[in-house]
Backbone as CSV, one residue per row, in Angstrom:
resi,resn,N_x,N_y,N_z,CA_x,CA_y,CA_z,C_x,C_y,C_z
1,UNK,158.996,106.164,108.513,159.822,105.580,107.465,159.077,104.421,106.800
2,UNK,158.904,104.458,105.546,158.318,103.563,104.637,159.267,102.020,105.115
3,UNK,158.467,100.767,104.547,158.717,99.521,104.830,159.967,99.502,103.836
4,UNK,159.758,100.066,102.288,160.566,99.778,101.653,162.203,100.345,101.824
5,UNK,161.892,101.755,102.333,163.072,102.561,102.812,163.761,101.712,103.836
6,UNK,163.345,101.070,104.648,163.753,100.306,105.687,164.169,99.253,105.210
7,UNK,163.792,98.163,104.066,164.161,97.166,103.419,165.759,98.236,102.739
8,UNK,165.292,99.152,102.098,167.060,99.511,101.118,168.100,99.696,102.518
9,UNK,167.703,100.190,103.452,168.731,100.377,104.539,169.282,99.174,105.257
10,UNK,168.311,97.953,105.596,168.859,96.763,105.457,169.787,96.468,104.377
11,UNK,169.520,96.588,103.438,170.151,95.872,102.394,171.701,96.623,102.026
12,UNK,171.443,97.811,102.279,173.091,98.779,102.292,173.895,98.303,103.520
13,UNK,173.587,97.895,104.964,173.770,97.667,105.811,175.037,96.369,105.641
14,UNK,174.533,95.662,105.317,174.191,94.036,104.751,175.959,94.472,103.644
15,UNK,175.898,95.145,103.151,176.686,95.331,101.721,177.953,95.976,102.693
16,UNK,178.012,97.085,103.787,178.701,97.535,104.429,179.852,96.497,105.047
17,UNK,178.610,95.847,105.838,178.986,94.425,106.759,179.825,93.658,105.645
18,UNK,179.235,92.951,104.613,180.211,92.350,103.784,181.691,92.301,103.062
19,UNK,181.795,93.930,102.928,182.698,94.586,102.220,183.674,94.164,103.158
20,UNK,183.310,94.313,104.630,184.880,94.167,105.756,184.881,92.774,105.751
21,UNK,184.218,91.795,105.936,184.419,90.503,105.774,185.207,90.426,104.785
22,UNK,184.869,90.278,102.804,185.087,89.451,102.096,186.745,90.624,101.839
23,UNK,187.194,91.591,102.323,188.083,91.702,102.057,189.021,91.445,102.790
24,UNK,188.795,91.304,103.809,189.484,91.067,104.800,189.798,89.736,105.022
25,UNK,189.247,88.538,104.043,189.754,87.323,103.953,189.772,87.068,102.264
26,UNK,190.129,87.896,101.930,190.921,87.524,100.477,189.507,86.958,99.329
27,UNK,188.650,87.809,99.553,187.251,87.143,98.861,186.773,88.261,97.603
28,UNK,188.089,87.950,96.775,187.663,89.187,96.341,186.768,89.499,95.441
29,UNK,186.386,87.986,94.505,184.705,87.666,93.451,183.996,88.322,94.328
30,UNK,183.584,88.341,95.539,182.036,88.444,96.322,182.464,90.133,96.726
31,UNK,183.999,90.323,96.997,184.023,91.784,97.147,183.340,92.555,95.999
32,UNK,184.008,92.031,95.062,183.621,93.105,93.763,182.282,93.754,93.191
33,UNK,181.255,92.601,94.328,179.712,92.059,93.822,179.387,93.355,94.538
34,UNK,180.069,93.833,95.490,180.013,95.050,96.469,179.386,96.444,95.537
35,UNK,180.384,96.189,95.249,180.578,97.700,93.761,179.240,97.674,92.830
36,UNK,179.287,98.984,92.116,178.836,99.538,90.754,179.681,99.135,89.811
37,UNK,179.889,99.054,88.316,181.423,98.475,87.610,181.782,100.229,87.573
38,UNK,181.195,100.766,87.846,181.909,102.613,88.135,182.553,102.975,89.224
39,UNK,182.649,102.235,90.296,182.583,102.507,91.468,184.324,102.864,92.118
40,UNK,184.305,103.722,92.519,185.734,104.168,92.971,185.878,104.323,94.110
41,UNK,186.654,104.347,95.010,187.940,104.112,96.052,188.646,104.934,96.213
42,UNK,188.541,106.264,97.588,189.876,106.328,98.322,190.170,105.776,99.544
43,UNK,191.443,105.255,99.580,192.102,104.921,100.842,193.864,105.854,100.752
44,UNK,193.990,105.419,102.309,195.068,106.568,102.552,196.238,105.996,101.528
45,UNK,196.064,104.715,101.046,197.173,104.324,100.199,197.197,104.106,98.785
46,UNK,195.721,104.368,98.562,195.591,104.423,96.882,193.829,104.872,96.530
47,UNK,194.212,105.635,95.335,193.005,105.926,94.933,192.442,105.633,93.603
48,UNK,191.262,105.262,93.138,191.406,104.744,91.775,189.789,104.183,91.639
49,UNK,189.596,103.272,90.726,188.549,102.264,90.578,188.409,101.446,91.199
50,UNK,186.779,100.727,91.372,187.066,99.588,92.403,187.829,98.632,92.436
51,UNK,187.946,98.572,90.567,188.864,97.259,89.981,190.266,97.440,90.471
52,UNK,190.744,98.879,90.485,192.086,98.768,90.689,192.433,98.617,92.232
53,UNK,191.204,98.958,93.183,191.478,99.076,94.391,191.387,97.245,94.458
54,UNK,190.523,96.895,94.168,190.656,95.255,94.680,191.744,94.459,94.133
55,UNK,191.862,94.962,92.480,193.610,94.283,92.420,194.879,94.844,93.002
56,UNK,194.835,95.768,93.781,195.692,96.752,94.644,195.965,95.178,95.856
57,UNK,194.981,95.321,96.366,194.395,94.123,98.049,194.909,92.585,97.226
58,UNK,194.869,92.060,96.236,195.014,91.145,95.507,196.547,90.666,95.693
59,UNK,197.096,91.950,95.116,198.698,91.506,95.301,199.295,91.685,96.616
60,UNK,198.436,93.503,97.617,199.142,92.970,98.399,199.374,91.692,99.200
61,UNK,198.244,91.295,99.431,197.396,90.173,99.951,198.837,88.994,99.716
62,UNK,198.754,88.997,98.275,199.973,87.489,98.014,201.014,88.117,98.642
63,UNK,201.420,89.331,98.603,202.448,89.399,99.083,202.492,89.589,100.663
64,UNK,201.721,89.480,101.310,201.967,89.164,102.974,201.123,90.265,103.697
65,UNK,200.571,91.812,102.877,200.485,92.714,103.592,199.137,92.668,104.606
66,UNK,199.460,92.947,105.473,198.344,92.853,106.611,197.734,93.686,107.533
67,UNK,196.409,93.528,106.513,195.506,95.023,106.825,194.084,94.639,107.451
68,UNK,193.259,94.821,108.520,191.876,94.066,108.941,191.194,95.431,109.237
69,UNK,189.984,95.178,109.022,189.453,96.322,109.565,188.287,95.738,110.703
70,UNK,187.373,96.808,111.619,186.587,96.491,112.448,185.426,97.617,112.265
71,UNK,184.233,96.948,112.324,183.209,98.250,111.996,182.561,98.450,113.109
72,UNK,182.227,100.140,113.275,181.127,100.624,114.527,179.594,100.222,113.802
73,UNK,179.360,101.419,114.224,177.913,101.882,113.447,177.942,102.466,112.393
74,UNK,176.768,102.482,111.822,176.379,103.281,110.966,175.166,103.891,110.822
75,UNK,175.435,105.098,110.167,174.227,105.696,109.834,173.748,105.899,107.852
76,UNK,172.889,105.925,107.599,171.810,105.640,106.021,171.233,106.016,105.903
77,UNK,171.043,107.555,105.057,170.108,107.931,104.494,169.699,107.356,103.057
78,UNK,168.655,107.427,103.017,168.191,107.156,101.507,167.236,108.092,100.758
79,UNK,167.447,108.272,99.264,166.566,109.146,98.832,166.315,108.758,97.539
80,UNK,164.795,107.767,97.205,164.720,106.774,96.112,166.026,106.288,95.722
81,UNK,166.910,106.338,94.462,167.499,105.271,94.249,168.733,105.820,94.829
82,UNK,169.195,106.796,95.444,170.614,107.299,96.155,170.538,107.166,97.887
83,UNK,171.991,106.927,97.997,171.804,106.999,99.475,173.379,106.961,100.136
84,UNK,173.394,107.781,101.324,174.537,108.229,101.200,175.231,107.530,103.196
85,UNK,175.934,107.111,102.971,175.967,106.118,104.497,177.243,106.476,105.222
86,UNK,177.683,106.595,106.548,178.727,107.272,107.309,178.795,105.715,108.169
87,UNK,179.758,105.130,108.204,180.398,104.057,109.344,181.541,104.049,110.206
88,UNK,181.468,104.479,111.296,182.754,104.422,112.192,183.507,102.702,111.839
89,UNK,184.468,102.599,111.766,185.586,101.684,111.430,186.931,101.820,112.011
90,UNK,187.634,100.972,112.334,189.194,101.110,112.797,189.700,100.085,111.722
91,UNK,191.069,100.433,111.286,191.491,99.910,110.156,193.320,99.871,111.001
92,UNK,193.173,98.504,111.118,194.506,97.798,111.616,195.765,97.785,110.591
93,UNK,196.571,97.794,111.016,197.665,97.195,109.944,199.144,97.080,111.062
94,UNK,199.711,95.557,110.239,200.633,95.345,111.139,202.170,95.394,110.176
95,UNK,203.023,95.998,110.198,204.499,95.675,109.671,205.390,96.144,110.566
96,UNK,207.054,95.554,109.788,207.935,96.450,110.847,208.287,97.957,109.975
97,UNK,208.490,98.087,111.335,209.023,99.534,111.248,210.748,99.820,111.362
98,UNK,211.382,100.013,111.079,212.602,100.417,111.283,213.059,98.831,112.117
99,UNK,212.485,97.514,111.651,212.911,96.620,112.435,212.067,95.644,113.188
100,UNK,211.192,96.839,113.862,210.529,96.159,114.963,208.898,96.157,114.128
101,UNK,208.448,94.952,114.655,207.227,95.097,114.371,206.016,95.975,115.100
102,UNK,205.437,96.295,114.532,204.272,97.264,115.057,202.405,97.324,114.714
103,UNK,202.174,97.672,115.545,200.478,97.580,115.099,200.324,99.081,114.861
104,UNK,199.653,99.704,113.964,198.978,100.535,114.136,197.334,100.545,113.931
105,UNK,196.740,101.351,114.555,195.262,101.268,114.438,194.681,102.643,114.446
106,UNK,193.957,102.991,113.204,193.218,104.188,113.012,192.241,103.995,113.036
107,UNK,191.357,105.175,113.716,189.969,104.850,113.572,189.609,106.215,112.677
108,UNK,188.828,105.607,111.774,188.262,106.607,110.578,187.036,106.058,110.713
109,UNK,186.548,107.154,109.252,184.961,106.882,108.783,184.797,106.610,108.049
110,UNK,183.903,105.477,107.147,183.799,105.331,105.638,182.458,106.547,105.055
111,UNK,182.818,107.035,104.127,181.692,107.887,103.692,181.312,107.373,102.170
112,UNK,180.400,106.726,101.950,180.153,105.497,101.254,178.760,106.641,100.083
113,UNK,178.696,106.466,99.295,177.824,106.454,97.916,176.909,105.477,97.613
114,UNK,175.540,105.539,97.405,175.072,104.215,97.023,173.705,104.369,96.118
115,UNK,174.085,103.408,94.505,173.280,103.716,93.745,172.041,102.751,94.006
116,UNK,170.954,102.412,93.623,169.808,101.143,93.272,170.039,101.384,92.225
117,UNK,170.130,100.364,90.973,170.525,99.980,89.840,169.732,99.424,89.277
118,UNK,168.535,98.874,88.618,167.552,97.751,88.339,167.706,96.660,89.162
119,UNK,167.189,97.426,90.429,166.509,97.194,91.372,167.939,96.799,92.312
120,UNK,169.281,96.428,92.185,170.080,95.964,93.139,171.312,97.898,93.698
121,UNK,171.321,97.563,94.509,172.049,98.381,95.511,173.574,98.235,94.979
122,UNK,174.809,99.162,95.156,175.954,99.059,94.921,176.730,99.899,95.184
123,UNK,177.789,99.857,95.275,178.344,101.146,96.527,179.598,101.867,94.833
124,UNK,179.126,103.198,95.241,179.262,103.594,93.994,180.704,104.900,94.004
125,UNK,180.898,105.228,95.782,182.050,105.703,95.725,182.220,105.294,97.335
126,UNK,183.512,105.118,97.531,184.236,105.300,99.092,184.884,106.119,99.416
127,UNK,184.837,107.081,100.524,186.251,107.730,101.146,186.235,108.055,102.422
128,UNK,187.408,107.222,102.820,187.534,107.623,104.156,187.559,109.076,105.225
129,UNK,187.372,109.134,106.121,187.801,110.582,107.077,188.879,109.710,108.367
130,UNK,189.924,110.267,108.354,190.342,109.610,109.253,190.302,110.452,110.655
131,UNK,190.478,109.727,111.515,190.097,110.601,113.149,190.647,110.564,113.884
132,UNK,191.900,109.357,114.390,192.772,109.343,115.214,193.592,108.288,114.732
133,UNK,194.449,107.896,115.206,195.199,106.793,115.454,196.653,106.407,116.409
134,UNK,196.827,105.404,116.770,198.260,105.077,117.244,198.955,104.114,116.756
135,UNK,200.437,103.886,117.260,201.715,102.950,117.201,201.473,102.764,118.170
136,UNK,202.118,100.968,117.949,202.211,99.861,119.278,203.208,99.079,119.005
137,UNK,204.194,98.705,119.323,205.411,97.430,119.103,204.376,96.045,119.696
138,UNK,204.341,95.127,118.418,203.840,94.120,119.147,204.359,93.391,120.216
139,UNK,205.661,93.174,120.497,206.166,92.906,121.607,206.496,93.709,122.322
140,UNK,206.035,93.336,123.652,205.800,93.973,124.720,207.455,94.852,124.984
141,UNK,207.559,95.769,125.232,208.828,96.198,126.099,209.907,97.000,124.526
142,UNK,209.710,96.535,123.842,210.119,96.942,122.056,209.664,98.372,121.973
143,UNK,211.003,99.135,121.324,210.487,100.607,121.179,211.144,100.853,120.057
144,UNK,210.372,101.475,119.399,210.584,102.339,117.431,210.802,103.531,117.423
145,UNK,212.281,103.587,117.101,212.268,104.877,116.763,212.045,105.653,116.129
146,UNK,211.211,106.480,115.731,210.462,107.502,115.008,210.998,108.591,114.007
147,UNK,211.457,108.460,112.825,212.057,110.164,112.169,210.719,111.029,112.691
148,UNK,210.903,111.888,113.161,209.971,112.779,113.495,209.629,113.935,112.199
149,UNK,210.815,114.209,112.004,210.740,114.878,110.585,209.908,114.546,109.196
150,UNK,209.789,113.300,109.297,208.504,112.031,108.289,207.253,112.352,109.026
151,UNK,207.331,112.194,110.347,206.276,112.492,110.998,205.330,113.014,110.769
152,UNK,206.005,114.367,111.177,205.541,115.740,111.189,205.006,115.980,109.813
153,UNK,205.259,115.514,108.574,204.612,115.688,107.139,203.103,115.421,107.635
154,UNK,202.608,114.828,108.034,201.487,114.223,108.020,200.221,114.410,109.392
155,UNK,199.289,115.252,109.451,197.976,115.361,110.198,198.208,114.098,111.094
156,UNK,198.208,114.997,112.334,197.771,114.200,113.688,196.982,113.027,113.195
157,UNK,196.044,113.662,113.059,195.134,112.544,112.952,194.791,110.949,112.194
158,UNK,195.903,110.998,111.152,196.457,110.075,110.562,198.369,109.653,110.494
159,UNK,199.280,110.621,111.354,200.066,110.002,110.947,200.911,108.830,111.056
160,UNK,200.815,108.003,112.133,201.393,106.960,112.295,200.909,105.968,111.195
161,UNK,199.814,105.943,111.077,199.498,104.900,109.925,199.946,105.262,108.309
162,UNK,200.356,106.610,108.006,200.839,107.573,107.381,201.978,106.557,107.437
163,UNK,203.210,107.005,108.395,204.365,106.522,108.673,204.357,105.436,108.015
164,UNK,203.877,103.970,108.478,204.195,103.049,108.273,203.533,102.609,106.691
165,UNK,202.742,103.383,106.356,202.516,103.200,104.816,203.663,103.770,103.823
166,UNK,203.798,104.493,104.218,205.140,105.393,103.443,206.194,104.420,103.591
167,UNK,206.716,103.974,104.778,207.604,103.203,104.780,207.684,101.819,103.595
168,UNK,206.211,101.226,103.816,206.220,100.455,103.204,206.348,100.376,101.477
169,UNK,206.483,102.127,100.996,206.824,102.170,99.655,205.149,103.132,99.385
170,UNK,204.244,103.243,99.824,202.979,103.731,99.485,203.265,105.091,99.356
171,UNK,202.565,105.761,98.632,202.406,107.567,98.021,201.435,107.590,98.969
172,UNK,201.406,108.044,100.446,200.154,108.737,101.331,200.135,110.196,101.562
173,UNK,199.000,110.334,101.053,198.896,111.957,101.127,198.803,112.718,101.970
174,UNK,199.117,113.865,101.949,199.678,114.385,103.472,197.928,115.838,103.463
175,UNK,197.039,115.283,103.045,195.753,116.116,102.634,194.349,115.668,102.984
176,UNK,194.607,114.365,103.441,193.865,113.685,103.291,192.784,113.973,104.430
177,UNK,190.761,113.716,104.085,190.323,114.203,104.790,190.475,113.781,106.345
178,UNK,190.159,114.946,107.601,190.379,113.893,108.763,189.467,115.106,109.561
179,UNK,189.011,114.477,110.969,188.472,114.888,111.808,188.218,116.289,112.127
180,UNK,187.256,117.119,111.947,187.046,118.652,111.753,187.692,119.445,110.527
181,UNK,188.551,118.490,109.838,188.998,119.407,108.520,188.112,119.656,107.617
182,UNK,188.837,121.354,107.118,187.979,121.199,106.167,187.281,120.349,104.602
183,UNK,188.362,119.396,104.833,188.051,118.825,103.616,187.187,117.608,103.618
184,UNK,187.038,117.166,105.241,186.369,116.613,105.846,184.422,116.948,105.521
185,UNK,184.433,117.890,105.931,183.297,118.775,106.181,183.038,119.130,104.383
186,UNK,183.504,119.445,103.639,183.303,119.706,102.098,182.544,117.737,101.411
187,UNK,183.496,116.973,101.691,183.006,115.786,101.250,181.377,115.400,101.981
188,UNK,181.015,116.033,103.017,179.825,116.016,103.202,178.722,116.501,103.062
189,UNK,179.020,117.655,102.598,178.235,118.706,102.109,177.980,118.433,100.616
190,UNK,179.565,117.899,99.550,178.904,117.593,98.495,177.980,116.273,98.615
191,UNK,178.224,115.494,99.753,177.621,114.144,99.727,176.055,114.630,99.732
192,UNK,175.792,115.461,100.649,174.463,115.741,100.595,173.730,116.401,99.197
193,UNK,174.578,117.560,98.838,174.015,117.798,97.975,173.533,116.518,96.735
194,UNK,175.034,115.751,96.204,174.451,114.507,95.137,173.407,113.570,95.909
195,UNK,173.074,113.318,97.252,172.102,112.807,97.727,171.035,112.658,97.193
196,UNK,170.976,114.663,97.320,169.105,115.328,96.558,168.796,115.671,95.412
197,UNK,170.146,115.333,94.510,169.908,115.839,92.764,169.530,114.875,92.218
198,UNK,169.232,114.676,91.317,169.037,113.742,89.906,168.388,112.217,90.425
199,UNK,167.256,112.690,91.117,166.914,111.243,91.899,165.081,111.251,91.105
């Protein structure tokens, strides 16, 4: 691996790492610095531009909503100015549910886009894969009762965090990619392919 290839993978690394920081404490000038001004966003609760995804976090933010995330690893390919990056992540969120308060915690993947631009790096699309998750009553001994019927709309593999987004008024899609799906497996395949075109 070339010195320089190793310098852009630092530097995507670096941009990964940041993105969970500065959003995750309400930073959202230095978030935005994240992005391409093209750069788009899915999450299980909205999809759109970066602009609209960060003024999405903006209001919820004033308004109380409380979302953190935690990052694994990652992996970075690069291919001159494209490069296409996979990060294990768990993405927290706490509200009540039918009352009681609750944690849920999913662990997904970010499957991240990334242009070099005259000469700077910028993350040019996001979308998650989600892979598991659970419900927890933050107090100990506290139990939620579940419509199961809401439930059941929504892939194992995302629905509790499903649940409590819906609750909270959010459009979550009941499609969304997740662990061995196929739609999972398609977003990577096109990832690869735009990897090796037009570079």
């Amino acid at each position: 691996m070339s010195i320089g290839v190793e310098d852009d993978k630092a530097r995507i690394r670096e941009l990964i790492e940041s993105w969970v920081v500065w959003r995750d404490m309400g930073d959202w000038e230095r978030l935005r610095g994240v992005w391409h001004a093209d750069g788009r966003m899915a999450a299980s609760w909205r999809e759109g531009t970066a602009e609209q995804f960060i003024e999405a976090n903006r209001a919820g933010w004033d308004k109380g909503l409380d979302i953190l995330h935690q990052l694994g690893g990652s992996l970075i390919e690069v291919v001159g100015a494209r490069a296409l990056s996979t990060t294990k992540m768990v993405i927290s969120q706490r509200a009540p549910i039918h009352g009681v308060l609750c944690d849920v915690s999913a662990q997904a993947r970010h499957l991240d886009r990334w242009e070099k631009r005259h000469g700077r790096w910028g993350l040019l699309e996001r979308r998650t894969i989600y892979d598991r998750d659970r419900l927890d009553a933050v107090k100990p001994g506290e139990v939620v009762k579940l419509d199961e019927s809401l439930l059941s709309k929504f892939p194992m593999n995302y629905r509790h965090l499903a649940y409590l987004q819906s609750g909270l008024g959010f459009p979550v899609r009941t499609d969304l990619p997740h662990l061995r799906s196929p739609a999972a497996e398609a977003l990577y395949r096109d990832g690869e392919r735009w990897l090796h075109t037009a570079n």
